[in-house]
PDB file of N, CA, C and O in Angstrom:
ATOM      1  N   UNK A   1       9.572   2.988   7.841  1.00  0.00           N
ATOM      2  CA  UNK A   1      10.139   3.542   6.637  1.00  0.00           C
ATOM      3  C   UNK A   1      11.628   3.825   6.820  1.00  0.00           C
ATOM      4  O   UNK A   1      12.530   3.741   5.987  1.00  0.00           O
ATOM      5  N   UNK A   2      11.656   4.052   7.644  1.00  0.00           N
ATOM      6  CA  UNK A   2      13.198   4.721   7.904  1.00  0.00           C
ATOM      7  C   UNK A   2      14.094   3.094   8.148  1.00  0.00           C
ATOM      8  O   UNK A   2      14.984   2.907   7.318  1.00  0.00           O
ATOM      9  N   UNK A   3      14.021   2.681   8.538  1.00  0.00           N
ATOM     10  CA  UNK A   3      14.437   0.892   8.690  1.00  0.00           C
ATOM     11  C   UNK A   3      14.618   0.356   7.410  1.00  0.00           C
ATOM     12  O   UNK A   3      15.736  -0.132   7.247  1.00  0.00           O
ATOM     13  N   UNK A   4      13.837   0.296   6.423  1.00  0.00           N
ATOM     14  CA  UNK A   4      13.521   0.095   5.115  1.00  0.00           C
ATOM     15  C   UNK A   4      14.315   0.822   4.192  1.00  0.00           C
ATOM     16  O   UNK A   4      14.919   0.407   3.203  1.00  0.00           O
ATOM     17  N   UNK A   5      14.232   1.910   4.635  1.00  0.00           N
ATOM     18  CA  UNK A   5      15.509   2.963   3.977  1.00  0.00           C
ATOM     19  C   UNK A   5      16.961   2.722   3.802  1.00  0.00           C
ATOM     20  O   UNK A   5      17.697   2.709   2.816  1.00  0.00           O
ATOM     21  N   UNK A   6      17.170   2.507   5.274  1.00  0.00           N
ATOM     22  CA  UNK A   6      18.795   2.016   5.785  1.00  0.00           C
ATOM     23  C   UNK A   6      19.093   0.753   4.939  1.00  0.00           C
ATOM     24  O   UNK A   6      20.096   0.631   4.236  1.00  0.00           O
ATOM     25  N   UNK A   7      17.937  -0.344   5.106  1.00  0.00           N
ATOM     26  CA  UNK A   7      18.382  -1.821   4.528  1.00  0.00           C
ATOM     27  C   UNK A   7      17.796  -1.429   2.940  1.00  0.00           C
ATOM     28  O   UNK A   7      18.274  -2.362   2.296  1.00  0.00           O
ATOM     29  N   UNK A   8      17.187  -0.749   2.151  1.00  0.00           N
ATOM     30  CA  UNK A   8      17.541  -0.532   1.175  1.00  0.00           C
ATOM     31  C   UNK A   8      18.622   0.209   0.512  1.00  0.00           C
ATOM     32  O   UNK A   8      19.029  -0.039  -0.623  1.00  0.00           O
ATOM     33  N   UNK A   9      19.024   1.054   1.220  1.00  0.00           N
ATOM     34  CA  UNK A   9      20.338   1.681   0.771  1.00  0.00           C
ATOM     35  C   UNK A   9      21.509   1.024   0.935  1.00  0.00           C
ATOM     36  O   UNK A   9      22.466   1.532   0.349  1.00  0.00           O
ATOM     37  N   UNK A  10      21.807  -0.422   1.856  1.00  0.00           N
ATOM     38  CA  UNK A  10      22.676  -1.290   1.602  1.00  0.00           C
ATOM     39  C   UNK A  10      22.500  -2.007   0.347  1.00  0.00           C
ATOM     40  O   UNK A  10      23.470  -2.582  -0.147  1.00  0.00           O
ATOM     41  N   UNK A  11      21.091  -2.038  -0.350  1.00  0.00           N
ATOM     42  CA  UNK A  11      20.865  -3.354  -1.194  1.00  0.00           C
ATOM     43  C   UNK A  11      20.736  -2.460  -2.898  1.00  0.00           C
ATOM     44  O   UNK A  11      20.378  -2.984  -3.953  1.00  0.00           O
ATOM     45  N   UNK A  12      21.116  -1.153  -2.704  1.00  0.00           N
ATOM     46  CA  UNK A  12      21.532  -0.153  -3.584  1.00  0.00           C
ATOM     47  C   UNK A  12      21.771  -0.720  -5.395  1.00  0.00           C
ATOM     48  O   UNK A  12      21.245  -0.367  -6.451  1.00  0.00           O
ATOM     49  N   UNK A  13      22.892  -1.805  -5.020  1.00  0.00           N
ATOM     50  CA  UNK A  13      22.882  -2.284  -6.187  1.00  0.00           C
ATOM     51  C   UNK A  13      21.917  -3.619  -7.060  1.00  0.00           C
ATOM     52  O   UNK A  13      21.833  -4.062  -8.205  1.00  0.00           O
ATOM     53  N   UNK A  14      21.415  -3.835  -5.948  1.00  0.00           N
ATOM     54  CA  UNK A  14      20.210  -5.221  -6.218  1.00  0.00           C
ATOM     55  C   UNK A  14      19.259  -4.211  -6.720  1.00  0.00           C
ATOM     56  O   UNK A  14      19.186  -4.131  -7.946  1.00  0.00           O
ATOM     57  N   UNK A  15      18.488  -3.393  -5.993  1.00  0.00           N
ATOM     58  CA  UNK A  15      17.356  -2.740  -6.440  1.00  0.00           C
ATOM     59  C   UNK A  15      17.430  -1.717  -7.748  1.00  0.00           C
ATOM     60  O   UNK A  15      16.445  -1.138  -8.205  1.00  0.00           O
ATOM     61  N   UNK A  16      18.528  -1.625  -8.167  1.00  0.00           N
ATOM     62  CA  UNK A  16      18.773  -0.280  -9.345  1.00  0.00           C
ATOM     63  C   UNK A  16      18.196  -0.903 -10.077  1.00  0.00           C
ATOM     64  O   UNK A  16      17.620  -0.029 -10.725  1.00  0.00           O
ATOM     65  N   UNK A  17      17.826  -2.064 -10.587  1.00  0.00           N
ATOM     66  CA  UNK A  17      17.044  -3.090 -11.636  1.00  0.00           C
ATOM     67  C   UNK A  17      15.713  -2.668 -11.413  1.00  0.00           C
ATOM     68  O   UNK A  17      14.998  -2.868 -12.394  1.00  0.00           O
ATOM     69  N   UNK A  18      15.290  -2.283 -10.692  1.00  0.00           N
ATOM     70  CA  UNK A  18      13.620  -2.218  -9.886  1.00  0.00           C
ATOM     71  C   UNK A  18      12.926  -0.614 -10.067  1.00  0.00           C
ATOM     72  O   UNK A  18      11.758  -0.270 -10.246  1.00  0.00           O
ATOM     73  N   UNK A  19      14.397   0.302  -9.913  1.00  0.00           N
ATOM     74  CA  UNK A  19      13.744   1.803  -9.881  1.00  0.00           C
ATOM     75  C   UNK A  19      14.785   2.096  -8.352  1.00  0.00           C
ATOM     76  O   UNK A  19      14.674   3.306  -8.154  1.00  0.00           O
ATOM     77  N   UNK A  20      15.410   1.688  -7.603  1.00  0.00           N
ATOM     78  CA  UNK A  20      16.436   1.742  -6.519  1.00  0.00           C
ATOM     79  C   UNK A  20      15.272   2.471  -5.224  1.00  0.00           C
ATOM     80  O   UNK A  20      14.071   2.718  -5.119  1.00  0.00           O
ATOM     81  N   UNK A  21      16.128   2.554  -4.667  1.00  0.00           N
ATOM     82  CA  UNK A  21      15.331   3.058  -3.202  1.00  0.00           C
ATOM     83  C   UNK A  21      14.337   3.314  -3.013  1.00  0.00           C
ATOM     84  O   UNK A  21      13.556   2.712  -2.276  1.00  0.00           O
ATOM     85  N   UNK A  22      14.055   4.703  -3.923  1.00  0.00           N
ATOM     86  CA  UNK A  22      13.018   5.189  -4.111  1.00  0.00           C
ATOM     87  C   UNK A  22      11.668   4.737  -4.598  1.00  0.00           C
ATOM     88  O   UNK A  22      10.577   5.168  -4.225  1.00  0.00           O
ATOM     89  N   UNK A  23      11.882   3.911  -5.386  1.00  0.00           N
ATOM     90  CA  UNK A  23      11.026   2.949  -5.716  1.00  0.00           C
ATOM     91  C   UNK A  23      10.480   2.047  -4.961  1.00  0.00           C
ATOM     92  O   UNK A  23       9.340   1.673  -5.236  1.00  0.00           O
ATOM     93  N   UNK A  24      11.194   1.485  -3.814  1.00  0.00           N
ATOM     94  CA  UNK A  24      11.030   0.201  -2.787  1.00  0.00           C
ATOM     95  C   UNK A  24      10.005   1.415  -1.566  1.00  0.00           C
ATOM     96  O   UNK A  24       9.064   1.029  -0.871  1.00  0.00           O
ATOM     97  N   UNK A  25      10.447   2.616  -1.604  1.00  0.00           N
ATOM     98  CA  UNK A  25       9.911   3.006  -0.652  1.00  0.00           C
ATOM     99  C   UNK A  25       8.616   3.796  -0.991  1.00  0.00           C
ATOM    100  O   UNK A  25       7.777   4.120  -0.151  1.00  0.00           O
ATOM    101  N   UNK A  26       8.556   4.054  -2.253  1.00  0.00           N
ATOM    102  CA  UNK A  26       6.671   4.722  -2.820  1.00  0.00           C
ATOM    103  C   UNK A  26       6.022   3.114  -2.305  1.00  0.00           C
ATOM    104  O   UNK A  26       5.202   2.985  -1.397  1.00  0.00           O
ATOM    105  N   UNK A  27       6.642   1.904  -3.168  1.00  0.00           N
ATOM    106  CA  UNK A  27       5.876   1.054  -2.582  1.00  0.00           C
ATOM    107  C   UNK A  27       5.262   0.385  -1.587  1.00  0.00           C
ATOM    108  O   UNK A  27       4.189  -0.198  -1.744  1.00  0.00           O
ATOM    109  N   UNK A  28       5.985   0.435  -0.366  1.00  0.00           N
ATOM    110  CA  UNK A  28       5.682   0.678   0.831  1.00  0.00           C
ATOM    111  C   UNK A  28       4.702   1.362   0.917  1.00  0.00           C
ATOM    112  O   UNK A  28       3.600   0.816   0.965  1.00  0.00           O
ATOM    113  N   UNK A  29       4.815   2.640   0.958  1.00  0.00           N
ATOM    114  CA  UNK A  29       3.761   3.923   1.132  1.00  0.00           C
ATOM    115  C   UNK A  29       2.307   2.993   0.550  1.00  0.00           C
ATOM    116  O   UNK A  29       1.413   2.429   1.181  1.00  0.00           O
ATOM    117  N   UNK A  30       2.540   3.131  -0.807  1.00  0.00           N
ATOM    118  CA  UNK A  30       1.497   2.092  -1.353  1.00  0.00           C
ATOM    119  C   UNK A  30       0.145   1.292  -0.727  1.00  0.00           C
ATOM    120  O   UNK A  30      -1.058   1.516  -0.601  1.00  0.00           O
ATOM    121  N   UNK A  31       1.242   0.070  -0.374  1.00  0.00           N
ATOM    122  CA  UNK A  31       0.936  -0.745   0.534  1.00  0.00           C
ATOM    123  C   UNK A  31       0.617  -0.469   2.151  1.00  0.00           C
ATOM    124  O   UNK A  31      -0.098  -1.233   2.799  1.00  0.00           O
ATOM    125  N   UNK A  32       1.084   0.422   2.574  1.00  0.00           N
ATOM    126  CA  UNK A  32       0.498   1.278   3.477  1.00  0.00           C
ATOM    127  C   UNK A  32      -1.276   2.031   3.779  1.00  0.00           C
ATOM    128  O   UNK A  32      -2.224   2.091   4.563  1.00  0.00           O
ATOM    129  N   UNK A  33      -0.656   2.536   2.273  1.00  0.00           N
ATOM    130  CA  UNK A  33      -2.051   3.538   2.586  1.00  0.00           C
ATOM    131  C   UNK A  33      -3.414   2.514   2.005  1.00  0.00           C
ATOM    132  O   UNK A  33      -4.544   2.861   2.347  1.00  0.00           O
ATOM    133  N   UNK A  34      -3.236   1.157   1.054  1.00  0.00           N
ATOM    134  CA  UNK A  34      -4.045   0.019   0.999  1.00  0.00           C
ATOM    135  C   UNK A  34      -4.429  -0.463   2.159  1.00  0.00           C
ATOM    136  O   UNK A  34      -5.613  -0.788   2.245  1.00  0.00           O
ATOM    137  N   UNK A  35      -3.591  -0.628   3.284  1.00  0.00           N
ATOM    138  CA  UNK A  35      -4.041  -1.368   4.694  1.00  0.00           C
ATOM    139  C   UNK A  35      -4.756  -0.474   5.193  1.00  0.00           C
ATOM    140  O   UNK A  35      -4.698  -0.651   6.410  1.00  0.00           O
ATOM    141  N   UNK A  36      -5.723   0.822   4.856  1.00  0.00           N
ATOM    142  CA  UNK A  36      -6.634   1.618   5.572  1.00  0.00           C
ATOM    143  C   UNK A  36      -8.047   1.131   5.420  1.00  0.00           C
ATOM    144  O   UNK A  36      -9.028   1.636   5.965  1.00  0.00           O
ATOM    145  N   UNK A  37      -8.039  -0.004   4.543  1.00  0.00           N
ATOM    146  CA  UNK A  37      -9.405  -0.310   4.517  1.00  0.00           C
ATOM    147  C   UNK A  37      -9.964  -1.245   5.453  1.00  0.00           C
ATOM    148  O   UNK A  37     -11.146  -1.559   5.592  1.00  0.00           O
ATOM    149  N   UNK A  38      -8.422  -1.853   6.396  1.00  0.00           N
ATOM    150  CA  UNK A  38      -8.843  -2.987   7.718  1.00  0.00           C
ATOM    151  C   UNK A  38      -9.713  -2.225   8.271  1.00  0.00           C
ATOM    152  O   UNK A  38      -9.951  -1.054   7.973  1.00  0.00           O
ATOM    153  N   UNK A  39     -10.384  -3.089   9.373  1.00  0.00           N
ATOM    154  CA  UNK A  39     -11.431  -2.322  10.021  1.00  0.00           C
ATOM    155  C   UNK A  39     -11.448  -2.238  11.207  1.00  0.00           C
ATOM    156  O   UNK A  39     -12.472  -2.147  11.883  1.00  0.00           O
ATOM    157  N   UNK A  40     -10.301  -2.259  11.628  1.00  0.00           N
ATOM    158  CA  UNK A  40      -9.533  -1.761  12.885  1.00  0.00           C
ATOM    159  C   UNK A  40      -8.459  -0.467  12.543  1.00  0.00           C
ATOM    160  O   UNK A  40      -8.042   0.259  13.445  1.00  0.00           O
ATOM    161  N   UNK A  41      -8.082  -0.290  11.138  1.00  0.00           N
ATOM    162  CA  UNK A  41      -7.698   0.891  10.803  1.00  0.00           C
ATOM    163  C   UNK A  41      -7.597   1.864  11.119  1.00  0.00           C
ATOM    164  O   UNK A  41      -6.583   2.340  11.631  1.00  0.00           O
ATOM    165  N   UNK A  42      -8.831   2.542  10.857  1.00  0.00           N
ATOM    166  CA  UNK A  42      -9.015   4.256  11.503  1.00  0.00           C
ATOM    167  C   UNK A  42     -10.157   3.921  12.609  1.00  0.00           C
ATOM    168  O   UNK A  42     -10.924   2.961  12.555  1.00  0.00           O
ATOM    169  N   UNK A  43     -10.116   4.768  13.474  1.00  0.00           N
ATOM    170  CA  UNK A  43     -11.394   5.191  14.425  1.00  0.00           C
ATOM    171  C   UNK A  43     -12.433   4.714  13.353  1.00  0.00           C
ATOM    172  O   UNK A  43     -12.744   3.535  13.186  1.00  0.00           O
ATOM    173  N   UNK A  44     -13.077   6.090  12.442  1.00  0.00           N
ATOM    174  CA  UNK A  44     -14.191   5.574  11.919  1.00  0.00           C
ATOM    175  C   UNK A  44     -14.459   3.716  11.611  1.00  0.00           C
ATOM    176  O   UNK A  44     -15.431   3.051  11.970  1.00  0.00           O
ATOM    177  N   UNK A  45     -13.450   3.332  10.977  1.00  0.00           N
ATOM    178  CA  UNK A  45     -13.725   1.845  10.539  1.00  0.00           C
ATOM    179  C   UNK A  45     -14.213   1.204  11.471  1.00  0.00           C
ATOM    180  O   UNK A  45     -15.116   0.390  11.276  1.00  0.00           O
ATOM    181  N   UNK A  46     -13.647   1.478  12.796  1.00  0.00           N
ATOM    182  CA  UNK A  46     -13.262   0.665  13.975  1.00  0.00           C
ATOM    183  C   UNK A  46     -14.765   1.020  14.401  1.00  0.00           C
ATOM    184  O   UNK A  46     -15.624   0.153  14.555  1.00  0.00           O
ATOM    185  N   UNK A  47     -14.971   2.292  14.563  1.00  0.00           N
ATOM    186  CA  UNK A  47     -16.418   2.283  15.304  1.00  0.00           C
ATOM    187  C   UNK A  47     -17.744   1.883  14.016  1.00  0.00           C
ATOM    188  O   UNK A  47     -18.840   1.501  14.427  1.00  0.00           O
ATOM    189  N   UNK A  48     -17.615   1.953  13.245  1.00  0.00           N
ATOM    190  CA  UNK A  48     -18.695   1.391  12.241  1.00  0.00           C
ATOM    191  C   UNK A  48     -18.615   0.161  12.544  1.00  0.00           C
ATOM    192  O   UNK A  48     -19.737  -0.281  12.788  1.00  0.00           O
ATOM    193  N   UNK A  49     -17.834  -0.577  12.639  1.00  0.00           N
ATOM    194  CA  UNK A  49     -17.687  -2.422  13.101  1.00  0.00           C
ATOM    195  C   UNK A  49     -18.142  -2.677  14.251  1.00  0.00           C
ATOM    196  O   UNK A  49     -18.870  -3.667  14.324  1.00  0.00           O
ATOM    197  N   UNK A  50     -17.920  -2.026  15.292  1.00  0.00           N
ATOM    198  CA  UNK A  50     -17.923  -1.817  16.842  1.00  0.00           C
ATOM    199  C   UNK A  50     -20.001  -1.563  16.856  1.00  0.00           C
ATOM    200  O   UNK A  50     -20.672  -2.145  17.707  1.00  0.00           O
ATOM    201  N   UNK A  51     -20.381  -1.028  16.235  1.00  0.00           N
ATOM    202  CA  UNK A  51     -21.678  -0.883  16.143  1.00  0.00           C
ATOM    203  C   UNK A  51     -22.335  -1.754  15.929  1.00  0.00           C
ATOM    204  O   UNK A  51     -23.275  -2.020  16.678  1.00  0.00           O
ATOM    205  N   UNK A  52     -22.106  -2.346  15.037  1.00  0.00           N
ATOM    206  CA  UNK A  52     -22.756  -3.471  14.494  1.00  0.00           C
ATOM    207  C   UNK A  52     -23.987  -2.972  13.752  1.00  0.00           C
ATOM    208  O   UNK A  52     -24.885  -3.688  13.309  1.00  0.00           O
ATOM    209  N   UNK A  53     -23.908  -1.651  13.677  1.00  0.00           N
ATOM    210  CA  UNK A  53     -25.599  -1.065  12.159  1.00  0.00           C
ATOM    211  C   UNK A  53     -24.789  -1.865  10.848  1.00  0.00           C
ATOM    212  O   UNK A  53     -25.381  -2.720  10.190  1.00  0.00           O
ATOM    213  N   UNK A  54     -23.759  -1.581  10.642  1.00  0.00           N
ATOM    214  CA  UNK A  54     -22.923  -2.484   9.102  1.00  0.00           C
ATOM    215  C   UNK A  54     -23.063  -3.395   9.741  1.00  0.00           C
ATOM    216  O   UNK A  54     -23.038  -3.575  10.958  1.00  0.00           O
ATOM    217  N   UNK A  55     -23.272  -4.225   8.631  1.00  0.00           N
ATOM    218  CA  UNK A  55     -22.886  -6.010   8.730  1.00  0.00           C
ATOM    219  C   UNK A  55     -21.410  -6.615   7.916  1.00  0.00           C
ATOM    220  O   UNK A  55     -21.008  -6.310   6.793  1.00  0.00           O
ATOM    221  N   UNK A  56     -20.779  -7.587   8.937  1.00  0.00           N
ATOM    222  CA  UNK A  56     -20.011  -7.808   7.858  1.00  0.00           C
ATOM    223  C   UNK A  56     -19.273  -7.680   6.788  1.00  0.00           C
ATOM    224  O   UNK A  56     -18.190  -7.184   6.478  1.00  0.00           O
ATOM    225  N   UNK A  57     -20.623  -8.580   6.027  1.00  0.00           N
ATOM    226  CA  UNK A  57     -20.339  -9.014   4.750  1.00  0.00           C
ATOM    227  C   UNK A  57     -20.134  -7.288   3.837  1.00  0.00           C
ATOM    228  O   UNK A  57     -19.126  -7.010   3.187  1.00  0.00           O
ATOM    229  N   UNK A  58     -20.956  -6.643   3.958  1.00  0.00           N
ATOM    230  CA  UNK A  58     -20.524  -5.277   3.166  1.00  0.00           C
ATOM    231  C   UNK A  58     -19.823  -4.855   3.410  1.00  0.00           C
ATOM    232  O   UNK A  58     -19.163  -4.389   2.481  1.00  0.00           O
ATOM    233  N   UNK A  59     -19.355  -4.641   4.687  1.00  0.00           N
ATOM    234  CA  UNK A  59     -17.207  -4.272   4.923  1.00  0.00           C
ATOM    235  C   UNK A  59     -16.598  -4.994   4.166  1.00  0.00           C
ATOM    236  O   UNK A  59     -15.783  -4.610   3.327  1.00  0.00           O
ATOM    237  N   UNK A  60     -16.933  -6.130   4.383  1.00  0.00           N
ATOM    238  CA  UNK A  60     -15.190  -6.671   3.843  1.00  0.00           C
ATOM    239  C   UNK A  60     -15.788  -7.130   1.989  1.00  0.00           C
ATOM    240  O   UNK A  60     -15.073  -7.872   1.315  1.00  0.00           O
ATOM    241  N   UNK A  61     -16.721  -6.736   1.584  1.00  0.00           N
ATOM    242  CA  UNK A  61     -16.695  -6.794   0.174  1.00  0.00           C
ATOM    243  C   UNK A  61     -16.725  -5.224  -0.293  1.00  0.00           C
ATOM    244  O   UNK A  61     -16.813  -4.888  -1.474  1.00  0.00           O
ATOM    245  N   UNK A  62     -16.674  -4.675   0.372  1.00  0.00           N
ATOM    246  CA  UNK A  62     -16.154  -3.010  -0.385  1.00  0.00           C
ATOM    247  C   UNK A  62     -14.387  -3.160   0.058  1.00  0.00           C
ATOM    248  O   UNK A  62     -13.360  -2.864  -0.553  1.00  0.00           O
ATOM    249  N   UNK A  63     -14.590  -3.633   1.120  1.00  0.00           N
ATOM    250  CA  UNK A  63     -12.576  -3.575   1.716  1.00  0.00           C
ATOM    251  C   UNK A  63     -12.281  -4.364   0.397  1.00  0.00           C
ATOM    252  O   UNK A  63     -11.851  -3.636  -0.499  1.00  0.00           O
ATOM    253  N   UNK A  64     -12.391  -5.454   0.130  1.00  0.00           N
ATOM    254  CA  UNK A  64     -11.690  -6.491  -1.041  1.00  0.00           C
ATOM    255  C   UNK A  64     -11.522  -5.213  -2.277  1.00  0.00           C
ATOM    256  O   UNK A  64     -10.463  -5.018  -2.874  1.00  0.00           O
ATOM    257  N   UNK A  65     -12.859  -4.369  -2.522  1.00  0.00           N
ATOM    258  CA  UNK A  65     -12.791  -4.149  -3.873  1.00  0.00           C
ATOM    259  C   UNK A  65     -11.877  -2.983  -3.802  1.00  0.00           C
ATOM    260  O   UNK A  65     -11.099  -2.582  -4.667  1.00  0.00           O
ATOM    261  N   UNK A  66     -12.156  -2.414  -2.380  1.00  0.00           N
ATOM    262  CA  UNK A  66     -11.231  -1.078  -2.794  1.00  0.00           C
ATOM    263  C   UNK A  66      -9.796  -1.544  -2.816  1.00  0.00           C
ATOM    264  O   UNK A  66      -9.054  -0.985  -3.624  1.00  0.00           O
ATOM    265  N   UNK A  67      -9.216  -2.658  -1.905  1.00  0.00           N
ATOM    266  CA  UNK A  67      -7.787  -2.609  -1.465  1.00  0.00           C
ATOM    267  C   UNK A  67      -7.521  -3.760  -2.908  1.00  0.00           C
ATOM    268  O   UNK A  67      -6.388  -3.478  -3.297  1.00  0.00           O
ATOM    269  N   UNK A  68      -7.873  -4.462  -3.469  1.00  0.00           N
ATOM    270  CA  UNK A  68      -7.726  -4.798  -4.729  1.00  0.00           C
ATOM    271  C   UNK A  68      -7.364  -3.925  -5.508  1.00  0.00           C
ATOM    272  O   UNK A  68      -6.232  -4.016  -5.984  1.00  0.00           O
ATOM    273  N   UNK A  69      -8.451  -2.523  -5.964  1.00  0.00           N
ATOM    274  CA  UNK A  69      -8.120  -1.641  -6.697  1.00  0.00           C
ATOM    275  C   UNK A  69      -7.011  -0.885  -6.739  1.00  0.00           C
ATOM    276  O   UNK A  69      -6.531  -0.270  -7.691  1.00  0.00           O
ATOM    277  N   UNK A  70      -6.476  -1.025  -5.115  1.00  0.00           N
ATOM    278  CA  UNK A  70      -5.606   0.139  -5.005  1.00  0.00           C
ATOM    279  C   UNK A  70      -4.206  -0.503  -4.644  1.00  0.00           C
ATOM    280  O   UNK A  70      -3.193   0.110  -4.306  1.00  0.00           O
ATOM    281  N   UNK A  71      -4.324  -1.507  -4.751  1.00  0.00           N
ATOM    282  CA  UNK A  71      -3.006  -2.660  -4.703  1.00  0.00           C
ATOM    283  C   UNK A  71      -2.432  -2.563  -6.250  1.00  0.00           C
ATOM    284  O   UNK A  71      -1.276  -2.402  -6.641  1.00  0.00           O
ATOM    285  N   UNK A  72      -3.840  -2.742  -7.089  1.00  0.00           N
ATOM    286  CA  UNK A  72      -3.489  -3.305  -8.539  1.00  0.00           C
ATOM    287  C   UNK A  72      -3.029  -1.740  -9.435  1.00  0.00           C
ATOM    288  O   UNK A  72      -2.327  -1.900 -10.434  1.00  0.00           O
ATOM    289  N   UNK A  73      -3.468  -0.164  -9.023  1.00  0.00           N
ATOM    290  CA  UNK A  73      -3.089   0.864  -9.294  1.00  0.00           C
ATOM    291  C   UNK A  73      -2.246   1.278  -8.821  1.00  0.00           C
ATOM    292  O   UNK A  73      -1.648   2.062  -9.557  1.00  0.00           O
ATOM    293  N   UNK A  74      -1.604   1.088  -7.357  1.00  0.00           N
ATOM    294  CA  UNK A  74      -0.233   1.282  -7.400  1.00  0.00           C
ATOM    295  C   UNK A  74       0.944   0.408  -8.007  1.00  0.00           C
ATOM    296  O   UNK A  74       1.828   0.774  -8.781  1.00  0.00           O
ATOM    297  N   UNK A  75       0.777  -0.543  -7.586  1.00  0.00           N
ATOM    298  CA  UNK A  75       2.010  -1.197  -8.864  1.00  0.00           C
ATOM    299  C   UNK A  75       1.961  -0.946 -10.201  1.00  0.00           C
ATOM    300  O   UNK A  75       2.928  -1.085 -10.950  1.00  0.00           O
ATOM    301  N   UNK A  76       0.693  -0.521 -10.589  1.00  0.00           N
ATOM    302  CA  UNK A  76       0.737   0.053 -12.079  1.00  0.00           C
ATOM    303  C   UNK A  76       1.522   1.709 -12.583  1.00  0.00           C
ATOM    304  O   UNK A  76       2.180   2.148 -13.526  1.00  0.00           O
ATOM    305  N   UNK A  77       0.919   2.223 -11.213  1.00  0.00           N
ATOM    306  CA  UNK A  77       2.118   3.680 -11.018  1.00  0.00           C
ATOM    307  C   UNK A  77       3.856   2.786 -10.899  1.00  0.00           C
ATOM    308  O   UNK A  77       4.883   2.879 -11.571  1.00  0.00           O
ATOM    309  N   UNK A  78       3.597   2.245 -10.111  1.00  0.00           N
ATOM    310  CA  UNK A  78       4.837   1.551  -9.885  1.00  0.00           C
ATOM    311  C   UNK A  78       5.991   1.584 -11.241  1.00  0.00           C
ATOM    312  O   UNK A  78       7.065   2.140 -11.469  1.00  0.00           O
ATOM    313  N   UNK A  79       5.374   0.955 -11.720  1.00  0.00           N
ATOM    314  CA  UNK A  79       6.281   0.128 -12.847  1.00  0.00           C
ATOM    315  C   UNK A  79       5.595   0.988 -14.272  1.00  0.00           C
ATOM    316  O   UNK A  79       5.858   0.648 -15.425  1.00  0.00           O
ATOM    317  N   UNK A  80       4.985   1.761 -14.031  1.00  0.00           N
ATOM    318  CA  UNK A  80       5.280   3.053 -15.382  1.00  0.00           C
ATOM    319  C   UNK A  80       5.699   3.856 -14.910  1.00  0.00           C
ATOM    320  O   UNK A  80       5.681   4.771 -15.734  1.00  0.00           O
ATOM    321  N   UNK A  81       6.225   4.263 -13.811  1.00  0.00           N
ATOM    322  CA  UNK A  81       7.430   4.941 -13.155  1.00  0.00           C
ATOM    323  C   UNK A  81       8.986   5.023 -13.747  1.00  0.00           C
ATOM    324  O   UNK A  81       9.840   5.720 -14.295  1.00  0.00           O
ATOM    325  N   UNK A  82       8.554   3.404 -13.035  1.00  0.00           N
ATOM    326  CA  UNK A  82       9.997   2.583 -13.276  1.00  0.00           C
ATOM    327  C   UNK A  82      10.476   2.589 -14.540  1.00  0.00           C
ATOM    328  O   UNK A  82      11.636   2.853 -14.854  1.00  0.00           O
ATOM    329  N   UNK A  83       9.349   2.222 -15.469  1.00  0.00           N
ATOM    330  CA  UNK A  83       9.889   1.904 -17.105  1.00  0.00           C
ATOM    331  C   UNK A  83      10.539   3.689 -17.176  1.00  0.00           C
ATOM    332  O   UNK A  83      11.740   3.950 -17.250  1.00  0.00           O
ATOM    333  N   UNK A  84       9.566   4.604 -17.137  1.00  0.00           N
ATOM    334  CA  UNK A  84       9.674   5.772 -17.683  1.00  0.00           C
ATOM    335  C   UNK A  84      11.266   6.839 -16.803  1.00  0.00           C
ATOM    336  O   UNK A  84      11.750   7.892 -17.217  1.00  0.00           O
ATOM    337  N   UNK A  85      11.571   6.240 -15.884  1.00  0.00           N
ATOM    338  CA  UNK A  85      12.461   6.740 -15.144  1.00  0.00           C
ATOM    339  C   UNK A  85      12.273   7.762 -14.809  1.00  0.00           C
ATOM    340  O   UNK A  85      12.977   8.735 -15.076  1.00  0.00           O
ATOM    341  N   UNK A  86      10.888   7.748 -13.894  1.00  0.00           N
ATOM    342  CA  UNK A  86      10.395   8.938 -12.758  1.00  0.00           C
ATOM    343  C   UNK A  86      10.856   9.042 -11.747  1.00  0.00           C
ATOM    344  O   UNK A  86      10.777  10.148 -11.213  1.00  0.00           O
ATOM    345  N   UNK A  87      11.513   7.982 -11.069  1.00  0.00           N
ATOM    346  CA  UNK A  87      11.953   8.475  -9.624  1.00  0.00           C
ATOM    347  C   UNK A  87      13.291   8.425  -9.667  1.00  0.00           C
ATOM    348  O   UNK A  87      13.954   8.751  -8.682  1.00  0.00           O
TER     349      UNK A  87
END
């Protein structure tokens, strides 16, 4: 984040179209907290896989639906943010 910060605050005037910094960096976060559904993620994920009582196929079709959901609801915060000039 902090890396992302620096090279967005050079690109200051590209991103003011978008919602500027602040905006580049909720999204991140975003996209961040979506990658918790890998299953090497957290401990728990990791040891539910590591077990092998789950199978598979029901990880990664709840992972699809949740990180779908939560891909497609943050850019929707995203950009009624943006329109509304929240950040």
């Amino acid at each position: 984040m902090c890396i992302l910060a620096i090279a967005g605050s050079s690109m200051s005037d590209q991103l003011a179209s978008y919602g500027g910094v602040s905006t580049l960096l909720i999204g991140v976060a975003i996209c961040s907290s979506v990658a918790m559904v890998l299953p090497i993620s957290t401990p728990p994920n990791a040891l539910a896989d590591a077990t092998g009582f789950i199978e598979q196929k029901y990880m990664l079709k709840t992972r699809l639906i949740m990180g779908l959901t939560g891909l497609l609801l943050g850019y929707l915060v995203l950009i009624f943010c943006g329109i509304n000039g929240i950040f």
